[in-house]
Every structure is written in C-alpha cells, then in structure tokens.
LOFI-548592 format. One record per residue: x, y, z of N, C-alpha, C, O, CB in turn; residue in three letters. Coordinates in nm, 4 decimals, always signed. Glycine has a CB too. Layout:
N
<neast X&nnorth Y&nup Z&caeast X&canorth Y&caup Z&ceast X&cnorth Y&cup Z&oeast X&onorth Y&oup Z&cbeast X&cbnorth Y&cbup Z&code ALA>
...
This chain:
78
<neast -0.0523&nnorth +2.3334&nup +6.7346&caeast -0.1708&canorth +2.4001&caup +6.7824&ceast -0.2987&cnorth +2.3459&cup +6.7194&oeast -0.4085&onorth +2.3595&oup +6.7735&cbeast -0.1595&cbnorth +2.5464&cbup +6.7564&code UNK>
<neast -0.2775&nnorth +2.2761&nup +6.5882&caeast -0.4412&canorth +2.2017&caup +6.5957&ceast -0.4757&cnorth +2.1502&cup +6.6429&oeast -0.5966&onorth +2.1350&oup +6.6250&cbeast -0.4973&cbnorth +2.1437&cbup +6.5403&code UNK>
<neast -0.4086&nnorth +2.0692&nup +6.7524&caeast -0.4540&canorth +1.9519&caup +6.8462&ceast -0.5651&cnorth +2.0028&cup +6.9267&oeast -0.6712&onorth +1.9433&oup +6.9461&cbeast -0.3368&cbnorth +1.8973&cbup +6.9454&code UNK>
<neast -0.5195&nnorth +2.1615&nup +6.9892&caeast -0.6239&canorth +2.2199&caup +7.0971&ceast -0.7427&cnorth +2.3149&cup +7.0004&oeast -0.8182&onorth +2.3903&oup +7.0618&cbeast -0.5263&cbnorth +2.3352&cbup +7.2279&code UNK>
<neast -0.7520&nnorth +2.3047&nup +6.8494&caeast -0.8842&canorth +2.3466&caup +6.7704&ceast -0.9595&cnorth +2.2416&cup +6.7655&oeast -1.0743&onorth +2.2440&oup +6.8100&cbeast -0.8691&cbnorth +2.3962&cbup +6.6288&code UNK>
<neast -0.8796&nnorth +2.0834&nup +6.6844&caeast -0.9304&canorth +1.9995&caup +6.6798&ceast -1.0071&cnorth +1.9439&cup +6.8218&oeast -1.1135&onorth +1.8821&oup +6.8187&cbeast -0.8470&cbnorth +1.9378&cbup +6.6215&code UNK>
<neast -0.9415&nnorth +1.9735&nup +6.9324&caeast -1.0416&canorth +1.9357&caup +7.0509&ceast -1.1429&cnorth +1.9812&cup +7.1041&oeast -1.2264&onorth +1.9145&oup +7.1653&cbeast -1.0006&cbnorth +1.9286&cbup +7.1383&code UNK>
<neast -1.1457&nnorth +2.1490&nup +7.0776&caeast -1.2436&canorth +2.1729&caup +7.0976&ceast -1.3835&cnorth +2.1418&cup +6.9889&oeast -1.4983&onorth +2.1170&oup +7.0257&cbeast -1.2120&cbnorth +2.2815&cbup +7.1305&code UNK>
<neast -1.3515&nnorth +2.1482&nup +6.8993&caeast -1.4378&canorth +2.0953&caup +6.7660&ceast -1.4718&cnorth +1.9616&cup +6.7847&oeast -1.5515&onorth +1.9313&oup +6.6960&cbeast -1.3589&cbnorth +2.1018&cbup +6.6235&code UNK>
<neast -1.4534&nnorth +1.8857&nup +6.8439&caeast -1.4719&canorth +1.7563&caup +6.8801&ceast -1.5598&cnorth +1.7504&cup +7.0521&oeast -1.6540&onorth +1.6736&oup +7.0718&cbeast -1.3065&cbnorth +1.6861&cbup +6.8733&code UNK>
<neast -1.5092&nnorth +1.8391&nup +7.1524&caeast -1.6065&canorth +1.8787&caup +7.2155&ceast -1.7633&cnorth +1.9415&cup +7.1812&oeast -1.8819&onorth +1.9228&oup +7.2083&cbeast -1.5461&cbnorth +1.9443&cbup +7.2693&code UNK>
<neast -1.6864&nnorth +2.0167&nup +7.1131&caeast -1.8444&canorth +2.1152&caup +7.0425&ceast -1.9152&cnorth +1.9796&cup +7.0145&oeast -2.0005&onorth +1.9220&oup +7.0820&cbeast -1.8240&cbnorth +2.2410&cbup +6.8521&code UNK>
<neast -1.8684&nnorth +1.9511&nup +6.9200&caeast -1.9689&canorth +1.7875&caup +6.8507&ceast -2.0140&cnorth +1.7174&cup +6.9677&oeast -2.1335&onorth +1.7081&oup +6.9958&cbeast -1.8617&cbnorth +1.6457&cbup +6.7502&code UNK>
<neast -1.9272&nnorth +1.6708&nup +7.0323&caeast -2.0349&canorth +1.5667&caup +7.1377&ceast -2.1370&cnorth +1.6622&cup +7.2263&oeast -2.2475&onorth +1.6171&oup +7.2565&cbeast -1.9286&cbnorth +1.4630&cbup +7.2715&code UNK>
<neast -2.0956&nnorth +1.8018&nup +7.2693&caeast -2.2255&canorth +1.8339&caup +7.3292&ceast -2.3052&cnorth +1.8344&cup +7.2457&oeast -2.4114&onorth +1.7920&oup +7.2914&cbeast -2.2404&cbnorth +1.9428&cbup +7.3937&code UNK>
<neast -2.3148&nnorth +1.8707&nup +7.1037&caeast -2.4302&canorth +1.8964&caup +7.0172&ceast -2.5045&cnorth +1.7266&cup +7.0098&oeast -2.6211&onorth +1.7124&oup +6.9729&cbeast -2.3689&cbnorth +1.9703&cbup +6.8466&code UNK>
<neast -2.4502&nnorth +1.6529&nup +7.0350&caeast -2.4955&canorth +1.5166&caup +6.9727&ceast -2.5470&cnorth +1.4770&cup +7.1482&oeast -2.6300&onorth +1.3878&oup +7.1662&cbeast -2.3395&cbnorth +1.3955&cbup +6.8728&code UNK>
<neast -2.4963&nnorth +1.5422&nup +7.2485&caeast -2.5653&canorth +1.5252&caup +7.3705&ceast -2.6863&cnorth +1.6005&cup +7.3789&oeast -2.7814&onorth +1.5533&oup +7.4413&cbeast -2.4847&cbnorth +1.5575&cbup +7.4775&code UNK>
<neast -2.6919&nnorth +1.6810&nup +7.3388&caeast -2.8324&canorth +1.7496&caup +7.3544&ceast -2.9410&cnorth +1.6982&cup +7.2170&oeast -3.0612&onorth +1.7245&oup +7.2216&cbeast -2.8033&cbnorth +1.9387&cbup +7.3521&code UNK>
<neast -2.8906&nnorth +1.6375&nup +7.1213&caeast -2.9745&canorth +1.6347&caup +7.0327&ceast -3.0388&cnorth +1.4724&cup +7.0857&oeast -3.1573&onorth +1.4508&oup +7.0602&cbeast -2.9028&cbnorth +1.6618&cbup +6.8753&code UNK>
<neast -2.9692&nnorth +1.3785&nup +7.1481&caeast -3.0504&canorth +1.2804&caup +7.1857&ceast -3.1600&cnorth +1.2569&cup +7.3169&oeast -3.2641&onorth +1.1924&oup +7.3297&cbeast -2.9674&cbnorth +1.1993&cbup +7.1876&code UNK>
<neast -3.0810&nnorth +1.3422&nup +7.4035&caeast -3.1928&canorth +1.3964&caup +7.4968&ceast -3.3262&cnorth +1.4018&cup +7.4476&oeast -3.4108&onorth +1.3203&oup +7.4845&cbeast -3.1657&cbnorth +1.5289&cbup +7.5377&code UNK>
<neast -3.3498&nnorth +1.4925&nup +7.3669&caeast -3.4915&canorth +1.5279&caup +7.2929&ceast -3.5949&cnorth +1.4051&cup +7.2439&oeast -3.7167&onorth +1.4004&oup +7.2608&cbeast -3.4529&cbnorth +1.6103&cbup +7.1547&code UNK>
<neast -3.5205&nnorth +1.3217&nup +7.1875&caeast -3.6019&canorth +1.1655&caup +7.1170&ceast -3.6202&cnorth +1.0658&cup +7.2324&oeast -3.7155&onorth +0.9891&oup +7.2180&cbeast -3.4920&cbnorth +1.0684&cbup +6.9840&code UNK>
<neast -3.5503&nnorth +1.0529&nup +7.3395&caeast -3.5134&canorth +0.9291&caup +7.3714&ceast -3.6692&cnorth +0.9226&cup +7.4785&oeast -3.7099&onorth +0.9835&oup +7.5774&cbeast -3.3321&cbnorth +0.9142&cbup +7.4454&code UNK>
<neast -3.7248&nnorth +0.7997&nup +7.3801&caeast -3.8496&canorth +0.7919&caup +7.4339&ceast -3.8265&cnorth +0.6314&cup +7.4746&oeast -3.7756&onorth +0.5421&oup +7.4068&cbeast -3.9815&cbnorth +0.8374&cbup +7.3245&code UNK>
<neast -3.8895&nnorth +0.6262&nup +7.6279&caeast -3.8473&canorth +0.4990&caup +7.6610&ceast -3.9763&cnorth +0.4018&cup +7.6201&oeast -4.0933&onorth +0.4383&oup +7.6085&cbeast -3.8027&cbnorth +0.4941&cbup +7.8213&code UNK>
<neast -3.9242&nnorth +0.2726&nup +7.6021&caeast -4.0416&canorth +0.1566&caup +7.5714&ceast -4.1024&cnorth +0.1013&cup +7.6835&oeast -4.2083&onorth +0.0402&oup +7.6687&cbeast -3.9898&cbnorth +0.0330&cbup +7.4967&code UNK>
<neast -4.0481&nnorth +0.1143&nup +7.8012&caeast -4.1378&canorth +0.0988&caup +7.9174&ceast -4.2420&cnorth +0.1748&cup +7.9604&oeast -4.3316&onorth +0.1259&oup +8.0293&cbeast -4.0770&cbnorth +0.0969&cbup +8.0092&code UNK>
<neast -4.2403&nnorth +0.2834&nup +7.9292&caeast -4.3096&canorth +0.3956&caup +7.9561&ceast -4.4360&cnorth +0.3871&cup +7.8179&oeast -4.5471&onorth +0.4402&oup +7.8193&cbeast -4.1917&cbnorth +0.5396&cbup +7.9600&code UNK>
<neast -4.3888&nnorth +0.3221&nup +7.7316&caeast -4.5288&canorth +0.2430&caup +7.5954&ceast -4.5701&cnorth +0.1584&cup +7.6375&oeast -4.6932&onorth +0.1597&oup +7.6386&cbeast -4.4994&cbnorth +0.1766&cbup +7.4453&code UNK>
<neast -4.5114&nnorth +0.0507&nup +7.6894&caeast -4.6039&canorth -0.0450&caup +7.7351&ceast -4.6702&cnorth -0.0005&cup +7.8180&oeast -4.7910&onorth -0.0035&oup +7.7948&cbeast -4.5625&cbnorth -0.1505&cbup +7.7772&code UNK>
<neast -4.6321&nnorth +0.0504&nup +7.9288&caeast -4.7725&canorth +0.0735&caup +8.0627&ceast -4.8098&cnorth +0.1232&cup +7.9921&oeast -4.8598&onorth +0.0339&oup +7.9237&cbeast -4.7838&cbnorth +0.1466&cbup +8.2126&code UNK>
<neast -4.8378&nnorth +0.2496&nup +7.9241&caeast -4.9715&canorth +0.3413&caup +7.7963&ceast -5.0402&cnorth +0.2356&cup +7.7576&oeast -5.1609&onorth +0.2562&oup +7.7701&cbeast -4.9110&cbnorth +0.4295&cbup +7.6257&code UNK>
<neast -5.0118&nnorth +0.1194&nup +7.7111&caeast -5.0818&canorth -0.0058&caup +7.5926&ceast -5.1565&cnorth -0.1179&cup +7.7299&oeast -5.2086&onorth -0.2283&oup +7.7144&cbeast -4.9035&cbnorth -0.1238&cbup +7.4597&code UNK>
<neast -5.1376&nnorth -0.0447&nup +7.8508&caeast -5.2016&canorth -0.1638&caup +7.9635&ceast -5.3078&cnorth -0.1501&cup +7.9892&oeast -5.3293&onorth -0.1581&oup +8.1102&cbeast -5.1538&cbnorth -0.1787&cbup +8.0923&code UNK>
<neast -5.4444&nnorth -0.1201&nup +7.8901&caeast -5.5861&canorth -0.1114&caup +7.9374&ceast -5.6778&cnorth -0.1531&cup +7.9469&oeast -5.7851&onorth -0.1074&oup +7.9863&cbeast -5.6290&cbnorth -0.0665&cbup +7.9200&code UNK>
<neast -5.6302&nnorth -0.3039&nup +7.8904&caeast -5.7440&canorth -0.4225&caup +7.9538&ceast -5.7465&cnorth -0.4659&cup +8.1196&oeast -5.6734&onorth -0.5523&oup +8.1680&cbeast -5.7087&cbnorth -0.5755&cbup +7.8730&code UNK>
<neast -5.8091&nnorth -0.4164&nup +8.1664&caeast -5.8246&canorth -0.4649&caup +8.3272&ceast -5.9116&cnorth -0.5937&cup +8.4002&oeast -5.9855&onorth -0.5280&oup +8.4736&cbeast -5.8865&cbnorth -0.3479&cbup +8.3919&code UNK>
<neast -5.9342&nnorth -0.6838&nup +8.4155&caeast -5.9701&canorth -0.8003&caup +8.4790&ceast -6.0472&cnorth -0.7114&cup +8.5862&oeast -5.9879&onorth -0.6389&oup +8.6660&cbeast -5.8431&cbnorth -0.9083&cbup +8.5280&code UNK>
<neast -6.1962&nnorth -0.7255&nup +8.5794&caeast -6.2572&canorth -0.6683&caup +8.7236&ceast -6.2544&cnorth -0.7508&cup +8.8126&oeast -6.3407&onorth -0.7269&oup +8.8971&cbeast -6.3923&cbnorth -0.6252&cbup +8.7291&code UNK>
<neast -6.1980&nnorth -0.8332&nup +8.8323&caeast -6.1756&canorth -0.8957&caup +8.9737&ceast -6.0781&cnorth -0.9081&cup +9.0495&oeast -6.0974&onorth -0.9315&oup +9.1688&cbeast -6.1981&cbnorth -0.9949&cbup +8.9791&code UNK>
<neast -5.9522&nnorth -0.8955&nup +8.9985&caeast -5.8800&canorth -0.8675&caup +9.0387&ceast -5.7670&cnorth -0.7452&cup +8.9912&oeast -5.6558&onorth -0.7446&oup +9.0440&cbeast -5.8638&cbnorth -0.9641&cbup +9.0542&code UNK>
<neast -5.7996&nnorth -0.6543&nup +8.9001&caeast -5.7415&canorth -0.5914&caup +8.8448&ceast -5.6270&cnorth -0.5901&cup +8.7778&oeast -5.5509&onorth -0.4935&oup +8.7839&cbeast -5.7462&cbnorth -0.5422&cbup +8.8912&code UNK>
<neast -5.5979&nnorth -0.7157&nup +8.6938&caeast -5.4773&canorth -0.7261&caup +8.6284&ceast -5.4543&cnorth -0.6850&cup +8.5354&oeast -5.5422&onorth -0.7217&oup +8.4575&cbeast -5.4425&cbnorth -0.8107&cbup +8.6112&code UNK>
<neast -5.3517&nnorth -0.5973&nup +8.4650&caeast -5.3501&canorth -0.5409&caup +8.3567&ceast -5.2949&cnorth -0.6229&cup +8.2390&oeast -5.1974&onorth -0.6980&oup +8.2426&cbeast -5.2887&cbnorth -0.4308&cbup +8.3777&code UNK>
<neast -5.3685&nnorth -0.5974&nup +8.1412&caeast -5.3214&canorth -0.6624&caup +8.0185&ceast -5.3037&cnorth -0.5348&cup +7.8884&oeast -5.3503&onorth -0.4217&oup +7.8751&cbeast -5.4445&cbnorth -0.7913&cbup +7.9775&code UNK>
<neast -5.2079&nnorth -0.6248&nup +7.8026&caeast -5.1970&canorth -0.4745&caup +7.6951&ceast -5.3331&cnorth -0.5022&cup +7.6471&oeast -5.4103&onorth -0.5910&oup +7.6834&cbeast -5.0577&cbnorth -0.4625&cbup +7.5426&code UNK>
<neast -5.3533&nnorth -0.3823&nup +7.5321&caeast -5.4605&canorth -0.3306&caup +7.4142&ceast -5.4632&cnorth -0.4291&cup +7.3073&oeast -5.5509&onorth -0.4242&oup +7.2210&cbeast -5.4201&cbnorth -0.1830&cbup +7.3427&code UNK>
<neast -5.3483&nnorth -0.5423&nup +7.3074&caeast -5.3713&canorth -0.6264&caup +7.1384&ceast -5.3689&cnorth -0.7589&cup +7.2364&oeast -5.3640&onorth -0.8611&oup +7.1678&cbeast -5.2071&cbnorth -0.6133&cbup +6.9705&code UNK>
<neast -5.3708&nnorth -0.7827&nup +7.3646&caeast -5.4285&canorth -0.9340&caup +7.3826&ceast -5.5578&cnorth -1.0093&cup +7.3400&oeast -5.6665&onorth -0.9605&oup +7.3092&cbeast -5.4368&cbnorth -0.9514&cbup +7.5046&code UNK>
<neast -5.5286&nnorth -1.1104&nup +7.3444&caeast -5.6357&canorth -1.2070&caup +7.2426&ceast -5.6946&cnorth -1.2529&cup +7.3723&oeast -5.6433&onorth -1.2447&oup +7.4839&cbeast -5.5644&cbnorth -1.3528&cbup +7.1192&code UNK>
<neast -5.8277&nnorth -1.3099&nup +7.3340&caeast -5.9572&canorth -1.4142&caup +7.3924&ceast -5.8790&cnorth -1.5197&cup +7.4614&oeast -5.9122&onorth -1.5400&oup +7.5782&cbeast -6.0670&cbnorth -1.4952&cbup +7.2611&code UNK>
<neast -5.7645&nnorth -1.6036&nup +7.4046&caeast -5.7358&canorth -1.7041&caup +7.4436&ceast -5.6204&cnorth -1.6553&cup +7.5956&oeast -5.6022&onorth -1.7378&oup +7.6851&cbeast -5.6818&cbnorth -1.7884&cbup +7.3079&code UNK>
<neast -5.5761&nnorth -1.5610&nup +7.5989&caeast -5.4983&canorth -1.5295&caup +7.6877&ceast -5.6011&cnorth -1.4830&cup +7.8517&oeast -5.5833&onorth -1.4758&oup +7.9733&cbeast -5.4047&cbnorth -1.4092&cbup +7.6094&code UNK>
<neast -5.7162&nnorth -1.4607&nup +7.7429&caeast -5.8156&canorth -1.3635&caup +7.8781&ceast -5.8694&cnorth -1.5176&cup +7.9293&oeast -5.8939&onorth -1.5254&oup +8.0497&cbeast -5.9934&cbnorth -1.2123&cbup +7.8074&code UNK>
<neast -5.8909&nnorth -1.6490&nup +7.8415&caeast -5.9373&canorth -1.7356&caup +7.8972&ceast -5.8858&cnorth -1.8126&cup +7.9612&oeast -5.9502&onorth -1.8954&oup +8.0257&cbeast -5.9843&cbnorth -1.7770&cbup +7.8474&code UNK>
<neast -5.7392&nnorth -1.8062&nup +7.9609&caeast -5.6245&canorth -1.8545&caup +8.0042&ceast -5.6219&cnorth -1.7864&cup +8.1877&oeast -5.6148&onorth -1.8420&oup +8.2973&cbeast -5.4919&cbnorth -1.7967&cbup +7.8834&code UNK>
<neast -5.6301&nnorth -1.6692&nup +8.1514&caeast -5.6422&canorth -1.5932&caup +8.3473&ceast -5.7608&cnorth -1.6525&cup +8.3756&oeast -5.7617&onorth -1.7364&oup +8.4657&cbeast -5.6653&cbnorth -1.3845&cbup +8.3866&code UNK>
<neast -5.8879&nnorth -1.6200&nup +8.3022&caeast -5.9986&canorth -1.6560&caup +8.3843&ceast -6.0040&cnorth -1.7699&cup +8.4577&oeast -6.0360&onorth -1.7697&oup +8.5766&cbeast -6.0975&cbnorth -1.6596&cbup +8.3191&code UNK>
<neast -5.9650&nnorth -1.9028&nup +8.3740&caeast -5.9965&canorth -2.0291&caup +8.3877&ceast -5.8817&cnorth -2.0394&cup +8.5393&oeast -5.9257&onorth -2.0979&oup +8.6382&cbeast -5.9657&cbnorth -2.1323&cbup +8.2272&code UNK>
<neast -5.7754&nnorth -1.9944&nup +8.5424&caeast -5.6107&canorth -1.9665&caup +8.5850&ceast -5.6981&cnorth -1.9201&cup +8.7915&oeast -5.7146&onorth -1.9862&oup +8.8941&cbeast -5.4920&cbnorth -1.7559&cbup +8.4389&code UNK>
<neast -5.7240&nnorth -1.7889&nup +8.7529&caeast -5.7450&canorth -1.7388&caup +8.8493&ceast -5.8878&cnorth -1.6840&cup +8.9096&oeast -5.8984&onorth -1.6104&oup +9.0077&cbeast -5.6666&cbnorth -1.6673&cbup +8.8365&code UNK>
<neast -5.9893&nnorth -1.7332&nup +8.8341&caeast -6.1377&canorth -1.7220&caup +8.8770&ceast -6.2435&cnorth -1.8316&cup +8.7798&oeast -6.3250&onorth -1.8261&oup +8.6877&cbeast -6.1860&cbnorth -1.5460&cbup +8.8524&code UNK>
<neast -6.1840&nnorth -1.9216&nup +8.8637&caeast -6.2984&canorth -2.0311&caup +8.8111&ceast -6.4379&cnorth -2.0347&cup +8.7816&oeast -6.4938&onorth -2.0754&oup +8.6797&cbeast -6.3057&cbnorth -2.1144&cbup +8.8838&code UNK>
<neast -6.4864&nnorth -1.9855&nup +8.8875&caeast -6.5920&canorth -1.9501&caup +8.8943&ceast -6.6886&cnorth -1.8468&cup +8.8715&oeast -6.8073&onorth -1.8430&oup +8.9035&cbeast -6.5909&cbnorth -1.9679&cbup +8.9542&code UNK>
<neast -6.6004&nnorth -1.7439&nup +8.7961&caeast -6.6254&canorth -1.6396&caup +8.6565&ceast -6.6113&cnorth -1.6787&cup +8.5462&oeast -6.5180&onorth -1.7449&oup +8.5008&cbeast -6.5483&cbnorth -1.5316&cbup +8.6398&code UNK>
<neast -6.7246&nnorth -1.6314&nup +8.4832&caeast -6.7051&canorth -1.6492&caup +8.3069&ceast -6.5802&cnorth -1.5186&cup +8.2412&oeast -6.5265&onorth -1.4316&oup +8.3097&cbeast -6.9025&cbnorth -1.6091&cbup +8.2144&code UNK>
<neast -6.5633&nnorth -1.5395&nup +8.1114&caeast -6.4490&canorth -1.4275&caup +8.0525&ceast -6.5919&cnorth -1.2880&cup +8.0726&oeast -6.5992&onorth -1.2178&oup +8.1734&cbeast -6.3678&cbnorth -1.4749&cbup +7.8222&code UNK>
<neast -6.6550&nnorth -1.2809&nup +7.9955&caeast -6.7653&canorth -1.2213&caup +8.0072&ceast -6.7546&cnorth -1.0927&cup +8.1344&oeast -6.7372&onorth -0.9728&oup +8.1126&cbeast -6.8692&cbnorth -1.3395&cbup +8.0314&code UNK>
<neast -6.7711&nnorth -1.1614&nup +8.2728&caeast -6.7638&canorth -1.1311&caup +8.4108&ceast -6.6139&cnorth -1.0422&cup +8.4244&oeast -6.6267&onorth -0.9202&oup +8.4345&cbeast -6.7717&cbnorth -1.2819&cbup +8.5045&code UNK>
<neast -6.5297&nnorth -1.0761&nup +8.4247&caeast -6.4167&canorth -1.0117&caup +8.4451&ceast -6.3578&cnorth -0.9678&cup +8.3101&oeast -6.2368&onorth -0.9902&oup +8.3065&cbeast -6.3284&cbnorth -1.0949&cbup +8.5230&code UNK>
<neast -6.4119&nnorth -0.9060&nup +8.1855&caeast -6.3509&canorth -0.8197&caup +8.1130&ceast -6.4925&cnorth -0.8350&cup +8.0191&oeast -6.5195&onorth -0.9106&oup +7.9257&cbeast -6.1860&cbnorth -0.8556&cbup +8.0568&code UNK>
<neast -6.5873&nnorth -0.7043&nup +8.1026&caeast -6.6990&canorth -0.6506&caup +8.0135&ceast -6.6968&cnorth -0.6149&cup +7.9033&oeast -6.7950&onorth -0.6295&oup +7.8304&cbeast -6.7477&cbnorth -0.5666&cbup +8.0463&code UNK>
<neast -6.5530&nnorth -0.5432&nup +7.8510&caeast -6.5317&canorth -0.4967&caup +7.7336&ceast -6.4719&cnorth -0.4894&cup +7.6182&oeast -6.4782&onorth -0.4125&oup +7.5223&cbeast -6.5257&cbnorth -0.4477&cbup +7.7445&code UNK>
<neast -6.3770&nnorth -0.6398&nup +7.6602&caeast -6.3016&canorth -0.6705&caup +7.5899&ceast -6.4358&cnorth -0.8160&cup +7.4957&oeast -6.4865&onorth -0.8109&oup +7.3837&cbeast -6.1434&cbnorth -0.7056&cbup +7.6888&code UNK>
<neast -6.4491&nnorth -0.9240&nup +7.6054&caeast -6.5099&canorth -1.0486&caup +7.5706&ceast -6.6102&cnorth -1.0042&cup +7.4222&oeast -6.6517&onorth -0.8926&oup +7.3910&cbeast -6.6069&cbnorth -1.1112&cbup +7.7198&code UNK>
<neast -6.6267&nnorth -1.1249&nup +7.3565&caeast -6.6888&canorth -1.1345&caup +7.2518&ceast -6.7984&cnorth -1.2437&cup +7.2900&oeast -6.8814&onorth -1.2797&oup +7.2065&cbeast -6.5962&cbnorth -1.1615&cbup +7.1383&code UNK>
C-alpha cells in the first residue's frame, strides 16, 4: 500500500511545481518587442533601445540614400 501514498505524494508534487512555474514564466519574446523603440521615420523599422549609430547608418545608407541618419531617427542621432 505505499505505492498508492507514494503516488499520490508525487502527484501532489508535480501539481504544486505546475502551478508554481506558471507564475514566473516570462517569455523573452515578449522583452524584446518592449526593447523595440527606436523607429526609422521613413519607413518605420523597429530597432531595440541599445542599438548603436553604426547600425542606424548602416539602414540609412541601406535603405534611404537620400536621407541623412539625422532625418529618419530624430531622437536617437547624435
């Protein structure tokens, strides 16, 4: 008869360990889009919050020649 204590005690445990990860499980996709608020005004491309100058000059030059960095990211450019 311990087999059917020990099982339920072993049930008990995994629901408890099912409900306790539910609670944390924070997804990393759902951080990155949060971290996507550099926007390109010309075409609206999103970039994260820690991209560098050289990446913004990299689209500009890439996909609007004929914009400065300046022009398509008012608030990022230096």
């Amino acid at each position: 008869m311990t087999r059917g204590d020990q099982r339920d005690r072993d049930r008990a445990r995994a629901q408890a360990r099912a409900k306790a990860s539910t609670k944390g499980g924070a997804s990393q996709i759902e951080a990155n889009n949060k971290a996507m608020t550099v926007l390109c005004s010309q075409c609206r491309q999103p970039f994260m919050c820690t991209v560098n100058n050289k990446v913004l000059e990299q689209h500009v030059s890439a996909k609007h020649p004929k914009h400065t960095v300046k022009d398509c990211f008012p608030d990022k450019a230096t």
